[in-house]
N, C-alpha and C positions, 0 to 999 in steps of 0.2 A: 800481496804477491802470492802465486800458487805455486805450492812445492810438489812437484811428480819426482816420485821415487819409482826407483827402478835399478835393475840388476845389472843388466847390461843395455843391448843396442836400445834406439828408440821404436816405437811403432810406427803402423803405416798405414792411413787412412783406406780401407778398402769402398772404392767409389761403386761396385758392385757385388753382390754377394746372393747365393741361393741356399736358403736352406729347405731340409726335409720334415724338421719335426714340427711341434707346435710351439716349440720357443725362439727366440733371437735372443742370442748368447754374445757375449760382449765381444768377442774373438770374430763372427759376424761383420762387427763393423773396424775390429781393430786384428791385423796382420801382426807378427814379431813381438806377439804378449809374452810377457815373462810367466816363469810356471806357475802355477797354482794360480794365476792372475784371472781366470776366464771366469765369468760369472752369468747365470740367466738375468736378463734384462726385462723380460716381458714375453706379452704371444707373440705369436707369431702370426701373420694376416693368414685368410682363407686362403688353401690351394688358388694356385693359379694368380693371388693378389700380391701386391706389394705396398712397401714401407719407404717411405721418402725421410731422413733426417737430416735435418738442413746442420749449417756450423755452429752456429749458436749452440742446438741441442748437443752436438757432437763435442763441442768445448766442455759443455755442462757435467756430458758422461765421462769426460776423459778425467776431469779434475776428482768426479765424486770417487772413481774406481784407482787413482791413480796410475793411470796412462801418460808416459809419457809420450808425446804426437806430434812427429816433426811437420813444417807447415799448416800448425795451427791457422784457420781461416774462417771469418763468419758467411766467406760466401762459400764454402767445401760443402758437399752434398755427398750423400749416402743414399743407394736405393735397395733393401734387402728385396728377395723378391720370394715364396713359399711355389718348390716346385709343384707340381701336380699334372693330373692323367687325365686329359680329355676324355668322356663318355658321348662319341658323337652320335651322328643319326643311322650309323650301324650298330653302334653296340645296342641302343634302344631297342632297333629292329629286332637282332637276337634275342633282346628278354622277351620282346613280343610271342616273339616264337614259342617259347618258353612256358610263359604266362598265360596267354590264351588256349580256353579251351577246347576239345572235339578238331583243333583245326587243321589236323592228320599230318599224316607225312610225305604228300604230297608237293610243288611248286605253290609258294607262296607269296602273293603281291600284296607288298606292307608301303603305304604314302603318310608320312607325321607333316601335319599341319601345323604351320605358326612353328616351328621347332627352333630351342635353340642348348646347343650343348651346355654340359658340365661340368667342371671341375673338380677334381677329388684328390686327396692324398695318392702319390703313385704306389702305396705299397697297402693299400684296403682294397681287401681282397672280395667284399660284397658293402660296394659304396652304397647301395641304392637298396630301396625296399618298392615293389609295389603293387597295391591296393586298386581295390575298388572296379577292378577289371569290367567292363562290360561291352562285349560284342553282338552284336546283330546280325548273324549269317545273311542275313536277303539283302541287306544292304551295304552292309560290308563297313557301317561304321560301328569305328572301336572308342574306348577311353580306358585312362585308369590314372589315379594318382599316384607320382612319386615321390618318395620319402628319403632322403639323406641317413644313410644307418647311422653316421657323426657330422650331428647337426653343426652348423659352423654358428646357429644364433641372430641369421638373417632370414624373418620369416620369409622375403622375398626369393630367397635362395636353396632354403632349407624345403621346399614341397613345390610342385609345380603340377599342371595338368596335362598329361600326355595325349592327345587325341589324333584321328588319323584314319585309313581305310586300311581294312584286312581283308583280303579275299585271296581264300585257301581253294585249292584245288583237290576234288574226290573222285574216286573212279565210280564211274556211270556210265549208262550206255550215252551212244549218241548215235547219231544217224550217218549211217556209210556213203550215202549219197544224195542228194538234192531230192523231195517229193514233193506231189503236191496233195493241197488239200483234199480228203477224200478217198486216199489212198488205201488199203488194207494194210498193215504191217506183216512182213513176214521174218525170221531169222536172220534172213541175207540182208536185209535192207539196213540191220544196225550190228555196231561192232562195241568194243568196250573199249572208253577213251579215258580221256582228263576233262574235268567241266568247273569252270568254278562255283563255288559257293554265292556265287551273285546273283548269278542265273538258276539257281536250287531252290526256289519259294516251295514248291508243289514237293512232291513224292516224287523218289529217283527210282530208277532200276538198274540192276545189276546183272539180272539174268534173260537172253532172249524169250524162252519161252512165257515171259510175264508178258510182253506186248503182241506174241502170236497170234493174228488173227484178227487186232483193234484197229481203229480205224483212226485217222489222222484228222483232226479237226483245220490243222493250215499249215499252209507251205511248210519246207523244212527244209535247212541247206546241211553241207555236208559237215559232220562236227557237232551241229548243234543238241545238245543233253536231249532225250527223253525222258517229260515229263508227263505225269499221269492227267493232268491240268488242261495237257494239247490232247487227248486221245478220248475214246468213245468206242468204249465195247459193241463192236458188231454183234446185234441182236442174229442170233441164230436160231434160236426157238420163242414161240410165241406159246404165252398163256393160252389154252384151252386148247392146242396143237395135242394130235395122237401121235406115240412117241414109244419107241422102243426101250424097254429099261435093260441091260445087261448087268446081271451079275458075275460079279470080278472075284471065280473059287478059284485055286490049283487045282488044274487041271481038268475043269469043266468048264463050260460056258453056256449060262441059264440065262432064259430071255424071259420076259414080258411084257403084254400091251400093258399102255399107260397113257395115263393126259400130264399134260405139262399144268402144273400151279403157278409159273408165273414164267417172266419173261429169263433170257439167261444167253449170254455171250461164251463163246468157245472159252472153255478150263474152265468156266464157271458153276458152282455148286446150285442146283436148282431143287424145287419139292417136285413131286409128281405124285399121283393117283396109280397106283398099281390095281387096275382092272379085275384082277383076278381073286386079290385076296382082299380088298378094297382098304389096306393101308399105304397112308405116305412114307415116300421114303426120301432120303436125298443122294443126289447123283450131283458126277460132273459131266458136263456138257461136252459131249463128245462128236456132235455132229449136227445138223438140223432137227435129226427128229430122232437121237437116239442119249440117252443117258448113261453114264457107268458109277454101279453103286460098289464101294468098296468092300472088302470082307471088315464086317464089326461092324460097318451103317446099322445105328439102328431105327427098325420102322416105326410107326405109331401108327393108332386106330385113327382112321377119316371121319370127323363129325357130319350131322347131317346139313350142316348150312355149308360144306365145303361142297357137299356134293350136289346141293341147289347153284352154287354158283357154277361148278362145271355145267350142271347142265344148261342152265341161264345160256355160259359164252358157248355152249355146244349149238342149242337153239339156233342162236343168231348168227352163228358162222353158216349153219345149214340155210336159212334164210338169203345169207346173203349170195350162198354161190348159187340158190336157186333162181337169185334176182339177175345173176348175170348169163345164164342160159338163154 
């Protein structure tokens, strides 16, 4: 015969129950416990899991703790259940944000593949840890492992692999209106937009004067990023072309003849032969056939095989315009 002692009324089977912490306390499964009577029973399951205790076991605790339990029953059921905080496929998103790097502060397109939420204690306040980050700007795939900050002890549960596409948006030029292949670029033709990181393999630009005067290797619709990859510096001076050098003083403006050392697109820094004094200098390309050398350029002496070869492509330029008289 089993004796339950007890103060006053009897207890009252609680058929469900939620707890917070990591234990199930006797008061859990049993309502109207007398004082002092409540005791830890065990853990408590993983956030989000529960605990099934059938009658049998519920008879077994009731005897060992001294519970009296009106409607003892071996078919009476008990289901504890451990609340917890969903970590869904937004919060993910945000660590991404977060976590990955260079991926600015612009609009950002985050897609998790295979994904499936988390459960945590609702009151941990950094459930999660994660590692191993690795992004791919051109392609836009991402990973990284996540780690449980309190592991709950199921390797299946406690780390997983986060993977999925990231593609950030960077301010870049792009094109203000539709061109076509072939085209010269000028200032008017591109604006400063949003482009993402997908389409960024090549070198971006930020400022018009970078694409002034290049040349458009194919089509281009309106929006689409300028990149260095579609363009082709329009040759404006040729090697062995006679060429004005302008030097850039306050307040004076000094010239000289000169040959061009090699080939050179509009803003681009080229050598030339200064005729005069017969050193190289460098300039930037300021027009077909004129250069501007900065204050502080400084010159060097022209060797003698530099000036075999001007004269070599000088030769055969005179050659050839004689061949078409």
């Amino acid at each position: 015969m089993t004796l339950h002692i007890s103060g006053g009324s009897a207890a009252t089977l609680r058929n469900t129950s939620i707890v917070t912490t990591d234990n199930v306390k006797l008061s859990d499964l049993f309502a109207d416990l007398d004082p002092g009577q409540d005791r830890v029973l065990g853990p408590a399951p993983a956030p989000g899991g529960s605990i099934h205790v059938g009658g049998r076991q519920l008879i077994a605790i009731a005897d060992q703790y001294g519970v009296d339990w009106l409607d003892q029953s071996p078919s009476a059921l008990a289901t504890v259940t451990r609340s917890g905080r969903v970590l869904d496929r937004d919060f993910f998103i945000d660590l991404i944000r977060k976590s990955v790097p260079d991926v600015g502060s612009g609009p950002v397109s985050i897609d998790l593949v295979d994904f499936h939420p988390m459960i945590v204690a609702p009151d941990d306040r950094n459930p999660v840890i994660m590692t191993d980050v690795d992004w791919d700007q051109k392609s836009g795939r991402f990973s990284a492992t996540v780690y449980r900050t309190h592991p709950i002890g199921d390797v299946t549960q406690d780390s997983f692999l986060l993977i999925g596409t990231v593609h950030a948006s960077q301010t870049t030029l792009v094109f203000s209106h539709p061109m076509a292949a072939g085209s010269v670029i000028s200032p008017q033709d591109v604006r400063i937009g949003e482009s993402s990181t997908e389409y960024t393999s090549g070198r971006i630009f930020t400022d018009e004067t970078e694409v002034d005067g290049m040349t458009l290797l194919h089509d281009a619709t309106t929006g689409e990023p300028v990149l260095d990859r579609d363009l082709h510096r329009t040759i404006l001076m040729h090697k062995g072309d006679p060429i004005l050098i302008v030097y850039i003083v306050p307040g004076i403006r000094l010239t000289a003849t000169g040959k061009a050392l090699e080939d050179g697109g509009a803003g681009q820094y080229v050598r030339a032969l200064n005729l005069s004094s017969n050193m190289v200098v460098t300039g930037r390309v300021a027009g077909p056939s004129q250069i501007e050398i900065e204050t502080g350029s400084a010159a060097v002496p022209s060797d003698p095989n530099t000036l075999r070869r001007l004269a070599t492509s000088s030769r055969a330029n005179t050659r050839a315009n004689l061949s078409l008289r």
